[in-house]
HTML snippet that shows the backbone in 3Dmol.js (N, CA, C, O; Angstrom):
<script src="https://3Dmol.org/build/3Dmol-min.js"></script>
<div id="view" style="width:600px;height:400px;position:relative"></div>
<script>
const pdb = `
ATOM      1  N   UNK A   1      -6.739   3.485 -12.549  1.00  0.00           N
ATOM      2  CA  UNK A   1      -5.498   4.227 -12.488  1.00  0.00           C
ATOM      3  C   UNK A   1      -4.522   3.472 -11.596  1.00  0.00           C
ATOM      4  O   UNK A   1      -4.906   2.906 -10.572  1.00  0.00           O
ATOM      5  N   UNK A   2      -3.316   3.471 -11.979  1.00  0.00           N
ATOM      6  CA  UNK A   2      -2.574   2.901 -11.305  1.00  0.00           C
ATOM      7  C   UNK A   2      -0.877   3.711 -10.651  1.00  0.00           C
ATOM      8  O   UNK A   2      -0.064   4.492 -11.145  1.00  0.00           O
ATOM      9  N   UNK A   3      -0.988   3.045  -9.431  1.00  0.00           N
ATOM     10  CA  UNK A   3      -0.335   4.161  -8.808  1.00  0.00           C
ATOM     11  C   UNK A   3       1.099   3.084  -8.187  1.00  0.00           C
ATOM     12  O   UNK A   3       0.833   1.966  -7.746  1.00  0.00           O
ATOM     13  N   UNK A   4       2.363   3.519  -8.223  1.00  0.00           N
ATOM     14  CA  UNK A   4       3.254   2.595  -7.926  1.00  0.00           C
ATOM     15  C   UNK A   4       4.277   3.351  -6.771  1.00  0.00           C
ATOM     16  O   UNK A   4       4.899   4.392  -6.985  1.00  0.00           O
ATOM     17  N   UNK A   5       4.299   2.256  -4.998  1.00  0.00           N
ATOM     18  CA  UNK A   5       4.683   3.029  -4.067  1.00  0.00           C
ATOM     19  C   UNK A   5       6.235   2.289  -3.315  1.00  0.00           C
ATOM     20  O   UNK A   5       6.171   1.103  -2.992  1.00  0.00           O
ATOM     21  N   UNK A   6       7.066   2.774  -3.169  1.00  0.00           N
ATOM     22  CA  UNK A   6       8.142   1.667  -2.660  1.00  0.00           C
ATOM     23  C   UNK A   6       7.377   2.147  -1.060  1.00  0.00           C
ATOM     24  O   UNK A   6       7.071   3.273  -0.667  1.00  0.00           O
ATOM     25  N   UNK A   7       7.220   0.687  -0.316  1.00  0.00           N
ATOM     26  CA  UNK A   7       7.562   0.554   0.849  1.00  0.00           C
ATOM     27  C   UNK A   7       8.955   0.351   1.956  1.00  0.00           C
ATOM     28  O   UNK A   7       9.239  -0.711   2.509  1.00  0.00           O
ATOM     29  N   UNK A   8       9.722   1.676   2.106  1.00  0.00           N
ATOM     30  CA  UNK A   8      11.063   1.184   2.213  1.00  0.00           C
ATOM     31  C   UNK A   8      10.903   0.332   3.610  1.00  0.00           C
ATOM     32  O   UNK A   8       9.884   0.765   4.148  1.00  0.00           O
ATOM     33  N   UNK A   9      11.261  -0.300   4.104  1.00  0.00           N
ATOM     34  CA  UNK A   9      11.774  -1.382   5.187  1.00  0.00           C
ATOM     35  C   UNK A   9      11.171  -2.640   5.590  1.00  0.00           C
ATOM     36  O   UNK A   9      11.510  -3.403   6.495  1.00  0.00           O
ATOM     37  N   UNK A  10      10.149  -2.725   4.698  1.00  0.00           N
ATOM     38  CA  UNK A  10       9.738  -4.239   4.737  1.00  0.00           C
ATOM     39  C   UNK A  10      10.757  -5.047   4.782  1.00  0.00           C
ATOM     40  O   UNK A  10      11.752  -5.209   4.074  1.00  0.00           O
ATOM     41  N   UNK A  11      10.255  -5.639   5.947  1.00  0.00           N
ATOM     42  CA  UNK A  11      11.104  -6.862   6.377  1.00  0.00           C
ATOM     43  C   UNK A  11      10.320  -8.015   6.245  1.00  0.00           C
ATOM     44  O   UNK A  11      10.925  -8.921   6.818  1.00  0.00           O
ATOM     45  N   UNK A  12       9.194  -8.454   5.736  1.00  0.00           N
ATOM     46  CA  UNK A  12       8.769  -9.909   6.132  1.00  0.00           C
ATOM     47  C   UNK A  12       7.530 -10.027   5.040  1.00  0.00           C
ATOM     48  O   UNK A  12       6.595  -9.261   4.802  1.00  0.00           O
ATOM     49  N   UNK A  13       7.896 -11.254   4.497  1.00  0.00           N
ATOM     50  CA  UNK A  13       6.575 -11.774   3.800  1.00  0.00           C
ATOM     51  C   UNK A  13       5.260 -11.526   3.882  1.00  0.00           C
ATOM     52  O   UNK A  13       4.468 -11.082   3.051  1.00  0.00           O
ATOM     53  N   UNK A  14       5.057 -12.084   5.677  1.00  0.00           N
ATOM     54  CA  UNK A  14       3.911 -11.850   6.223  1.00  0.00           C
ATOM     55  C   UNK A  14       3.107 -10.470   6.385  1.00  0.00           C
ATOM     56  O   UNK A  14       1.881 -10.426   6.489  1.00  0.00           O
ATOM     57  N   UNK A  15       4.229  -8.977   6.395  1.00  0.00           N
ATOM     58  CA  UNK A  15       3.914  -8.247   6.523  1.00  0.00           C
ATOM     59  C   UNK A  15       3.601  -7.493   5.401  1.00  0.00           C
ATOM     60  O   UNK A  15       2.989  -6.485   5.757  1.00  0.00           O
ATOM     61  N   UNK A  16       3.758  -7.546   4.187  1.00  0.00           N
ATOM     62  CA  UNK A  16       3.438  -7.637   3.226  1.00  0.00           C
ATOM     63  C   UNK A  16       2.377  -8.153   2.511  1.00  0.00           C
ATOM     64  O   UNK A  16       2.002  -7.863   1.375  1.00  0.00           O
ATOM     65  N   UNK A  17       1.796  -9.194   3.547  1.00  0.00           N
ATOM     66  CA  UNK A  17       0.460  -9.896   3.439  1.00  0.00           C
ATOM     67  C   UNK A  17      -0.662  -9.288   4.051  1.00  0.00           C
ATOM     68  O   UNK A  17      -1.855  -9.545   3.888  1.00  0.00           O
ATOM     69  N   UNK A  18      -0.060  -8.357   4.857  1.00  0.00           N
ATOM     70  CA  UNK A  18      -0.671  -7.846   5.902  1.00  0.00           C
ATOM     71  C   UNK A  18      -1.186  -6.615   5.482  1.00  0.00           C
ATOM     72  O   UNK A  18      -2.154  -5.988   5.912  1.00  0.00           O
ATOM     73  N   UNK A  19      -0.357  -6.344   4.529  1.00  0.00           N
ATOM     74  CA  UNK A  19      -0.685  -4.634   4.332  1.00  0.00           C
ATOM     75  C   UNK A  19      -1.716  -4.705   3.051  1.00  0.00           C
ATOM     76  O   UNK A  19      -2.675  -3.944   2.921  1.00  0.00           O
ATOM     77  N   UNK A  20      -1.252  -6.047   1.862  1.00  0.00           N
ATOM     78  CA  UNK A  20      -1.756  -5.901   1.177  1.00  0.00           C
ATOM     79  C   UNK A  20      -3.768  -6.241   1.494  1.00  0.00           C
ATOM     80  O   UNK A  20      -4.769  -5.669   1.062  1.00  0.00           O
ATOM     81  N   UNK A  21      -3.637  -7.027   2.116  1.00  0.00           N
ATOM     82  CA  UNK A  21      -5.104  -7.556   2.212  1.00  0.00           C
ATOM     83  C   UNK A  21      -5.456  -6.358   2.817  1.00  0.00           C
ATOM     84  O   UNK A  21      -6.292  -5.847   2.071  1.00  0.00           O
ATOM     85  N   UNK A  22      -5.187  -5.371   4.134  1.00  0.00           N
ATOM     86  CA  UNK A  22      -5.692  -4.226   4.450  1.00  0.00           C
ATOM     87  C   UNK A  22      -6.150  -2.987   3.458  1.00  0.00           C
ATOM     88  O   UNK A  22      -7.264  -2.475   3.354  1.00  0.00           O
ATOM     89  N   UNK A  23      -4.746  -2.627   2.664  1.00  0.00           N
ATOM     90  CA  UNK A  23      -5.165  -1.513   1.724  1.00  0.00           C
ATOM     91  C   UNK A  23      -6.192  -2.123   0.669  1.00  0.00           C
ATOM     92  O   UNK A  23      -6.980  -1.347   0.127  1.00  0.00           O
ATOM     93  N   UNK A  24      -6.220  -3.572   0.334  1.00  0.00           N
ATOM     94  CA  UNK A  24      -7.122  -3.633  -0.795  1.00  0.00           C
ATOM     95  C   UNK A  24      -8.675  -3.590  -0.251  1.00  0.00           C
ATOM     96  O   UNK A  24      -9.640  -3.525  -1.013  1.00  0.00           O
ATOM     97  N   UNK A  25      -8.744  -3.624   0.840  1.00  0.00           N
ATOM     98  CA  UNK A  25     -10.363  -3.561   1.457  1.00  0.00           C
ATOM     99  C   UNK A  25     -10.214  -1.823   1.331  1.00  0.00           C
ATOM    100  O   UNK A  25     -11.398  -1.511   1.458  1.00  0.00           O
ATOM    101  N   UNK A  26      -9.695  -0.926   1.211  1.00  0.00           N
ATOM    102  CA  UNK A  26     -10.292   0.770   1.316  1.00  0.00           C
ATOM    103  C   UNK A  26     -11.289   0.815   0.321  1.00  0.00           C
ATOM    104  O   UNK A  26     -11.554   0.078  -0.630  1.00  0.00           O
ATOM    105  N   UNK A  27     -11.658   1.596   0.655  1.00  0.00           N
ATOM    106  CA  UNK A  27     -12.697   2.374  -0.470  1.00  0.00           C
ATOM    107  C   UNK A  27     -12.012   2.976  -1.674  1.00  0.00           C
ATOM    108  O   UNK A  27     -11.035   3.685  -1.430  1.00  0.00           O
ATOM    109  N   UNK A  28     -12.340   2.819  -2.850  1.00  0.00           N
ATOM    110  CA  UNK A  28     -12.091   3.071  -4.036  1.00  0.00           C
ATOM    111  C   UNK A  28     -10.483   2.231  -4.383  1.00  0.00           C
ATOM    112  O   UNK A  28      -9.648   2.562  -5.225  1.00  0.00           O
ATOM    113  N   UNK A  29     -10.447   1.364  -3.658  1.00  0.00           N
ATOM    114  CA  UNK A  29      -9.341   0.604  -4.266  1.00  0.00           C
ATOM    115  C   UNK A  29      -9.390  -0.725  -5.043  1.00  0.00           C
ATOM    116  O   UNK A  29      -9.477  -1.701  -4.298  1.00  0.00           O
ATOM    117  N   UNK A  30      -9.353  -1.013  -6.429  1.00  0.00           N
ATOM    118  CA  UNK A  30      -9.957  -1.942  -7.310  1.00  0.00           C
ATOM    119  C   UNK A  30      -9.038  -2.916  -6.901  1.00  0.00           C
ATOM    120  O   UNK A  30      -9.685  -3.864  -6.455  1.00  0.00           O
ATOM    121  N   UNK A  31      -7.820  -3.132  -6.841  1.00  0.00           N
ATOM    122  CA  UNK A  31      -6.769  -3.964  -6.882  1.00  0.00           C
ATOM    123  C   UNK A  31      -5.171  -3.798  -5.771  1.00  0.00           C
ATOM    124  O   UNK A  31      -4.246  -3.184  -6.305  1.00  0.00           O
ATOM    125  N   UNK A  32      -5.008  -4.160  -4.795  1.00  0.00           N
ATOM    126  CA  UNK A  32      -3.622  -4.047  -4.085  1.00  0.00           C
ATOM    127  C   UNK A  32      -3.095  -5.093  -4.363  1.00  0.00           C
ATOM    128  O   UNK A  32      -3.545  -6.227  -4.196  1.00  0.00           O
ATOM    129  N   UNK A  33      -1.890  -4.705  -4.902  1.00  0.00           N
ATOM    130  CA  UNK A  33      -0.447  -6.138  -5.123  1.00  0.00           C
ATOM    131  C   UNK A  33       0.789  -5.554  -4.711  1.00  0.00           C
ATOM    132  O   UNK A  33       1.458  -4.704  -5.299  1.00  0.00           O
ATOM    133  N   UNK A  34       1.107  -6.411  -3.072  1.00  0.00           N
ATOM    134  CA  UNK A  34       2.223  -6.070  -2.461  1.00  0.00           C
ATOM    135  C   UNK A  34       3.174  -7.306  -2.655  1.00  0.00           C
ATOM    136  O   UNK A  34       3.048  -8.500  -2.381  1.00  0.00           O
ATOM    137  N   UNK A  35       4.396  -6.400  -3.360  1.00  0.00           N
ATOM    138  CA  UNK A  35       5.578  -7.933  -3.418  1.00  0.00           C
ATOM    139  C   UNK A  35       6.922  -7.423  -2.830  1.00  0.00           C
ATOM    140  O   UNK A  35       7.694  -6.559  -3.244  1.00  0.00           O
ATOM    141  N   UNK A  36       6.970  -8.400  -1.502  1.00  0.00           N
ATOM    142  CA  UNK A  36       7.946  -7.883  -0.636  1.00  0.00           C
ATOM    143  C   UNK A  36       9.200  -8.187  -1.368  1.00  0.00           C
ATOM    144  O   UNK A  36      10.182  -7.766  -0.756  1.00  0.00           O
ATOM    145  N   UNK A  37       9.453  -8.731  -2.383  1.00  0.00           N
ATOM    146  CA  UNK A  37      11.377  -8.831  -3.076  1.00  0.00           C
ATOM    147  C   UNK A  37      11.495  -7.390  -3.511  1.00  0.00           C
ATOM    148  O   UNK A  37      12.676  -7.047  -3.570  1.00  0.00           O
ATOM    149  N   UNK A  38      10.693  -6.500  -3.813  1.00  0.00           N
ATOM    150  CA  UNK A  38      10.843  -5.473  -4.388  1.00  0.00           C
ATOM    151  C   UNK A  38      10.284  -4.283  -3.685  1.00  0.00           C
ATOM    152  O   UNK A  38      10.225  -3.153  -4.170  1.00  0.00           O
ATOM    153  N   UNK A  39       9.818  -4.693  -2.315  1.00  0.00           N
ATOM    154  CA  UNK A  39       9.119  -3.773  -1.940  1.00  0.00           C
ATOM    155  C   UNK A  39       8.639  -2.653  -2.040  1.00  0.00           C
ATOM    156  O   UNK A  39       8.914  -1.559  -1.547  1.00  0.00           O
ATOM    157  N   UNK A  40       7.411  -3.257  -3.165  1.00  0.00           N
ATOM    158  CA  UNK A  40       6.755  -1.952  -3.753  1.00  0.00           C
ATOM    159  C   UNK A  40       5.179  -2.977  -3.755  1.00  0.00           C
ATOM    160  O   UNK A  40       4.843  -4.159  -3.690  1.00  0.00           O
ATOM    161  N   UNK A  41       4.417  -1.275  -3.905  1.00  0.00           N
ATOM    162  CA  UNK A  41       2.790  -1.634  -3.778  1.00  0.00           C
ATOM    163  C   UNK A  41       2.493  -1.280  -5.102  1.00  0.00           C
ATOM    164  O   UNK A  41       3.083  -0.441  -5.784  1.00  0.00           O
ATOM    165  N   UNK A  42       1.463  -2.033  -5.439  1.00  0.00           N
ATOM    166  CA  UNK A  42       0.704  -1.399  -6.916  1.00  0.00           C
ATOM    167  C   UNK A  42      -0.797  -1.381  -6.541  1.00  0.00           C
ATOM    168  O   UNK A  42      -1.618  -2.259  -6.276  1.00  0.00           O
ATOM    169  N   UNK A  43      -0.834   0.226  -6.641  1.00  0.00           N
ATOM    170  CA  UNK A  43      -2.751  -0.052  -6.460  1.00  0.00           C
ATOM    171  C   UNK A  43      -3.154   0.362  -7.717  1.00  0.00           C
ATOM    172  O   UNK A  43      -2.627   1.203  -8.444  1.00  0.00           O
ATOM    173  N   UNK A  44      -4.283  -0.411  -7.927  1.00  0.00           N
ATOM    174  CA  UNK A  44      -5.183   0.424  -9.024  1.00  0.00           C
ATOM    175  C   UNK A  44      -6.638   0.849  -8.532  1.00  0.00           C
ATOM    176  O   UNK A  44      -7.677   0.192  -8.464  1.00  0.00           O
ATOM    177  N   UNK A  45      -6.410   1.912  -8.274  1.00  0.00           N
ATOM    178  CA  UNK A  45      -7.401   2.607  -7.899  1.00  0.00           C
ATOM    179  C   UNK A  45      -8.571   3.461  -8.777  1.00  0.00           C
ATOM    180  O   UNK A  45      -8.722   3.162  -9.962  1.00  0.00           O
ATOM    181  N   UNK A  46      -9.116   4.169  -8.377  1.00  0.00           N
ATOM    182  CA  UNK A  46     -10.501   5.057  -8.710  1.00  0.00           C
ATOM    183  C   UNK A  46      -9.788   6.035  -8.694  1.00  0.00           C
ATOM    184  O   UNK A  46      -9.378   6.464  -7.614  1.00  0.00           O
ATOM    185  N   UNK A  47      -9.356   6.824 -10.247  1.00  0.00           N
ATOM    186  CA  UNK A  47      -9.025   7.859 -10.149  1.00  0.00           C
ATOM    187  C   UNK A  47      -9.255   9.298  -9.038  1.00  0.00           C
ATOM    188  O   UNK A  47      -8.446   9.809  -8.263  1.00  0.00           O
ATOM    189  N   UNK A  48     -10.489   9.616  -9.300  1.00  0.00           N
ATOM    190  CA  UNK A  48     -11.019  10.838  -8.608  1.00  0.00           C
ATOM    191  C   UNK A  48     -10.914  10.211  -6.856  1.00  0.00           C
ATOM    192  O   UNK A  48     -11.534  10.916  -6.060  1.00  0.00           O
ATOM    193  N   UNK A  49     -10.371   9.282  -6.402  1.00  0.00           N
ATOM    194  CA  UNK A  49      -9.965   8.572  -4.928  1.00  0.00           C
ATOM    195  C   UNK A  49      -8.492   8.444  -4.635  1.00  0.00           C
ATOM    196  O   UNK A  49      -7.960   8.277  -3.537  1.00  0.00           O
ATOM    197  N   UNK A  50      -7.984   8.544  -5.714  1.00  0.00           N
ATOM    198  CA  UNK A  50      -6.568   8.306  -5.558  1.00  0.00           C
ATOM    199  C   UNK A  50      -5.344   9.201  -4.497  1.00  0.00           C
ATOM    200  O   UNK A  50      -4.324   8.754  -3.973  1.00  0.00           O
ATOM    201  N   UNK A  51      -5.801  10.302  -4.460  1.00  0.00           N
ATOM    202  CA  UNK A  51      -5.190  11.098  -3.092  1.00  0.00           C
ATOM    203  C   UNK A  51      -5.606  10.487  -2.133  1.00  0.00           C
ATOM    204  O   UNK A  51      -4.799  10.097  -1.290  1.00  0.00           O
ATOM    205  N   UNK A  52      -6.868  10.255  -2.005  1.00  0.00           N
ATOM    206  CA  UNK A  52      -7.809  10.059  -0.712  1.00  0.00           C
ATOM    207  C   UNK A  52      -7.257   8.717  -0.314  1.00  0.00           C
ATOM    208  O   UNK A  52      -7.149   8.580   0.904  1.00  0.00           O
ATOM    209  N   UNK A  53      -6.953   7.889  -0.913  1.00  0.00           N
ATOM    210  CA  UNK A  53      -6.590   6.229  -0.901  1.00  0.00           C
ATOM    211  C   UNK A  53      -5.329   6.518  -0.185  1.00  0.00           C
ATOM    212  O   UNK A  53      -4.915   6.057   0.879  1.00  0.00           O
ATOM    213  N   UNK A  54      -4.733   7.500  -1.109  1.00  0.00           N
ATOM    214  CA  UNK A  54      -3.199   7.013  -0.740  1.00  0.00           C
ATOM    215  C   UNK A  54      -2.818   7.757   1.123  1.00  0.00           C
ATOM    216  O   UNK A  54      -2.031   7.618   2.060  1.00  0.00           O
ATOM    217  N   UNK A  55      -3.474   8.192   0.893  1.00  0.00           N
ATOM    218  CA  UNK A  55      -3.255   9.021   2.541  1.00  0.00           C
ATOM    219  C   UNK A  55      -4.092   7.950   3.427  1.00  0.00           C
ATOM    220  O   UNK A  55      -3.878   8.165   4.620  1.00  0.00           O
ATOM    221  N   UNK A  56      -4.634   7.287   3.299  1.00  0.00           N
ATOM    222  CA  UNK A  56      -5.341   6.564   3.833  1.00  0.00           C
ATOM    223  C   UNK A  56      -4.588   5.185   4.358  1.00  0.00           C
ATOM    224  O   UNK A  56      -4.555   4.681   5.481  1.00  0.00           O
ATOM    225  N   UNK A  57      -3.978   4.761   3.061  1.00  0.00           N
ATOM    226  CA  UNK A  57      -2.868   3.451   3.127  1.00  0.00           C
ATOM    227  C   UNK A  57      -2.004   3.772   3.624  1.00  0.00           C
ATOM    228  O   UNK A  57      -1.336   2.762   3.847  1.00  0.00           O
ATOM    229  N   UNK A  58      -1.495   4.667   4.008  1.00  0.00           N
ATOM    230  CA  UNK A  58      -0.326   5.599   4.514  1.00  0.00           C
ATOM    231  C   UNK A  58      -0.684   5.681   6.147  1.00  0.00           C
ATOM    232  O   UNK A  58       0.111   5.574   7.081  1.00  0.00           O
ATOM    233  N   UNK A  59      -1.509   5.810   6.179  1.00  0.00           N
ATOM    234  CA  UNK A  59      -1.971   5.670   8.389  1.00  0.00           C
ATOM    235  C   UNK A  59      -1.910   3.886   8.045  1.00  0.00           C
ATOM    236  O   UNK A  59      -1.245   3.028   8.626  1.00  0.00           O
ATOM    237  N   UNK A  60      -2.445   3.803   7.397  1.00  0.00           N
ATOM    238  CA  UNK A  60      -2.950   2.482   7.811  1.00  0.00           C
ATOM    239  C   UNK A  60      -2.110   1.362   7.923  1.00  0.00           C
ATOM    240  O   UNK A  60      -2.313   0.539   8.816  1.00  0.00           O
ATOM    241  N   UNK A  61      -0.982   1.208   6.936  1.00  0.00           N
ATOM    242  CA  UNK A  61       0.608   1.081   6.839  1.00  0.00           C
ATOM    243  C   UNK A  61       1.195   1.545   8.591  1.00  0.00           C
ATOM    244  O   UNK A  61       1.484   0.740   9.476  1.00  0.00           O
ATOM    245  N   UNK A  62       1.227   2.683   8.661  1.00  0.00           N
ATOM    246  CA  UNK A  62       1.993   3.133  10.033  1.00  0.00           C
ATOM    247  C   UNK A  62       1.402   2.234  10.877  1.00  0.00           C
ATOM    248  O   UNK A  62       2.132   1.650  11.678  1.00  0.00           O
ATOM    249  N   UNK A  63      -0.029   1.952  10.859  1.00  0.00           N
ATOM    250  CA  UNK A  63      -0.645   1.368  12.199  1.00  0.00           C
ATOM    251  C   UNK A  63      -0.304   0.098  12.513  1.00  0.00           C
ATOM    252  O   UNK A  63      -0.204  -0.332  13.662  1.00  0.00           O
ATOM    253  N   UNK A  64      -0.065  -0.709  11.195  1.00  0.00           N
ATOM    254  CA  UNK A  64      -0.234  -2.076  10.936  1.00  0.00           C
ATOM    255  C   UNK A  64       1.774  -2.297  11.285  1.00  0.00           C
ATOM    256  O   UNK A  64       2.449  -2.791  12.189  1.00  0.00           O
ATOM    257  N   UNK A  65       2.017  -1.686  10.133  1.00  0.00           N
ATOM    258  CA  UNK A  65       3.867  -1.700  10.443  1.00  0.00           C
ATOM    259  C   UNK A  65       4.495  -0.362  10.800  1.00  0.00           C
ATOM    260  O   UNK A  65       4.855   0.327   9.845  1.00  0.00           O
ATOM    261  N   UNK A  66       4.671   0.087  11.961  1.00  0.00           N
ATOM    262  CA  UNK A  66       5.513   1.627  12.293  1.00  0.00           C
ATOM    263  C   UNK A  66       6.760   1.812  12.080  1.00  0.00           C
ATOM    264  O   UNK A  66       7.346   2.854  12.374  1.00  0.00           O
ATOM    265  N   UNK A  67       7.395   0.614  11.437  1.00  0.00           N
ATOM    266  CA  UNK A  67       8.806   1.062  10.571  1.00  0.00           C
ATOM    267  C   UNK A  67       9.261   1.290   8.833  1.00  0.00           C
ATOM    268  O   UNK A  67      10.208   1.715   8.172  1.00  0.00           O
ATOM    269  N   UNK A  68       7.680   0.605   8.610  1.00  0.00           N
ATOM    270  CA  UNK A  68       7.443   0.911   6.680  1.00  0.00           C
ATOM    271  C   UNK A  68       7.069   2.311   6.912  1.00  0.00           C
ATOM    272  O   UNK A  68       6.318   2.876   7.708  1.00  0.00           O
ATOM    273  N   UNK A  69       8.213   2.866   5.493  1.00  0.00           N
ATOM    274  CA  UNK A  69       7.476   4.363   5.356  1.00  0.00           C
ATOM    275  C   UNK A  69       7.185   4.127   3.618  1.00  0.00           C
ATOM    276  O   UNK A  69       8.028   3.812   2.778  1.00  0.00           O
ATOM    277  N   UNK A  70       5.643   4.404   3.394  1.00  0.00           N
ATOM    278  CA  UNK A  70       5.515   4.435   2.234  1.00  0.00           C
ATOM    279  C   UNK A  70       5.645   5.773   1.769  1.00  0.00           C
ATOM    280  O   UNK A  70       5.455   6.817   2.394  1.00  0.00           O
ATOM    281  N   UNK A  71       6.150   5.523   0.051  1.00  0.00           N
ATOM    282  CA  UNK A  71       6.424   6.818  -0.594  1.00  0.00           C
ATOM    283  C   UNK A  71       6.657   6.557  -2.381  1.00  0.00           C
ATOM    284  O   UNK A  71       7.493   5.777  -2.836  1.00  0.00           O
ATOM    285  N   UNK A  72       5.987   7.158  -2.974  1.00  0.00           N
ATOM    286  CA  UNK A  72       5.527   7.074  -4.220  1.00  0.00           C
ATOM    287  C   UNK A  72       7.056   7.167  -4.936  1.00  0.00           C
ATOM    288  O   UNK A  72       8.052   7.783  -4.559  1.00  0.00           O
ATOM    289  N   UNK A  73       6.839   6.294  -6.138  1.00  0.00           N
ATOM    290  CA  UNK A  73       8.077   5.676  -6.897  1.00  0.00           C
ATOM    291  C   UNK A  73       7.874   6.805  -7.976  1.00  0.00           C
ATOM    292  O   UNK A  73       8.623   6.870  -8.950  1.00  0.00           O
TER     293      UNK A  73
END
`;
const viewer = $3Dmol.createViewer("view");
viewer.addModel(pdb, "pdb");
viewer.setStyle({}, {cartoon: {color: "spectrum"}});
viewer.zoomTo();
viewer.render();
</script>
């Protein structure tokens, strides 16, 4: 299943590198592709995980960058 999130305030390549390699290690997440020109995430996840993921990438986002607010497209 695939789920599509704008990250509004990415500012940096790197951080974008940052988030993606983090959210794609969660549990039940098959695939993370973060592309900062558009700043948006694409996960493809495990359906029946997909709430659970996304609240999850969502702390984990704050922790990593505290000025990205993610929020579903």
């Amino acid at each position: 299943m695939k789920k599509v999130y704008v990250l509004e305030d990415l500012d940096c390549a790197n951080c974008a590198a940052k988030i993606e390699n983090a959210v794609g290690k969660l549990e039940g997440v098959n695939q993370c592709k973060v592309t900062f020109m558009t700043q948006k995430m694409i996960l493809d996840v495990e359906e029946d995980k997909a709430d659970k993921v996304a609240k999850e990438a969502k702390k984990l986002i704050k922790k990593l960058e505290p000025d990205v607010e993610m929020r579903e497209k």
